[in-house]
N, C-alpha and C positions, 0 to 999 in steps of 0.2 A: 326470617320468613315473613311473609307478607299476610295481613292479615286476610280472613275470608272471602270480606267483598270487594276486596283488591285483586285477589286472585280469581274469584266469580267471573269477573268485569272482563281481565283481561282473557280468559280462558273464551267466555263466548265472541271477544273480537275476533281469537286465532279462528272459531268455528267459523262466523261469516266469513272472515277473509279465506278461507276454504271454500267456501260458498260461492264467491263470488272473486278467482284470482285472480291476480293484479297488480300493478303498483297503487299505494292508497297513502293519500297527502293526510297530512295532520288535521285539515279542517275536515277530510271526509269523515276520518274517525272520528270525530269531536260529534260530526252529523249524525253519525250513528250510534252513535254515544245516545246521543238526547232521545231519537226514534226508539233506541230500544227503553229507551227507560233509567238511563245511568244521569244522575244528577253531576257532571262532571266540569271541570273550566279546561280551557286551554293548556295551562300547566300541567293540570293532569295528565293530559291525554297525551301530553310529552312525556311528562313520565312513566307512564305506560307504555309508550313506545321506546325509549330507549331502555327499559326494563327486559324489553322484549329482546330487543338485538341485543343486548347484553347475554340474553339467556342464551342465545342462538336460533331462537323462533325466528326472529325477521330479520334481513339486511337490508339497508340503504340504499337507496340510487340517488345522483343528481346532488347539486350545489348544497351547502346549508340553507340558505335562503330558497330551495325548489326544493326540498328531499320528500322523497316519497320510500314508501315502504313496500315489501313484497315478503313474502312467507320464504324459508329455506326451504331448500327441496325436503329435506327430513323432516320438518313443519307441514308441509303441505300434502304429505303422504297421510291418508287420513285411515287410512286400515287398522290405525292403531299402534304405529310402530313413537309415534311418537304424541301423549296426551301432555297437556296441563291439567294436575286435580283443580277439581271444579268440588268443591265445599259445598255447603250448606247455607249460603248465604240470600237474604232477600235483596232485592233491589229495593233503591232509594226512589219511590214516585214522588212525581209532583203533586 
């Protein structure tokens, strides 16, 4: 299991990307990565994304070299039918 502010992190990405749906490129996430406040690198945020589509939160569109991400329909149903726990964790400010 992953630890708290790994799971924090990635749980408020699934929120925006409900917020705001769509396909979303690695560098956008990396962008909002840093906007929200996540001290993260590029690696990271790969690995949070395929952490994700691993889990079944998001599927892939597009080349390795273009991939972008989009929420699965069960993901993006935000009623509740489908959470990530969201821990107790602080973010890492700069």
């Amino acid at each position: 299991m992953a630890d708290p502010e790994v799971a924090a992190r990635r749980a408020e990405l699934v929120n925006a990307m409900r917020r705001r749906p769509g396909a979303w490129t690695t560098g956008q996430v990396l962008r909002w990565y840093r906007a929200a406040g996540w001290d993260v690198e590029r690696t990271r945020t790969r690995s949070d994304l395929a952490a994700l589509v691993k889990q079944g939160v998001l599927r892939t569109e597009g080349p390795d070299n273009n991939r972008r991400y989009c929420l699965t329909a069960r993901a993006a149903d935000a009623s509740g039918a489908w959470q990530l726990p969201v821990p107790n964790a602080r973010k890492r400010r700069p």
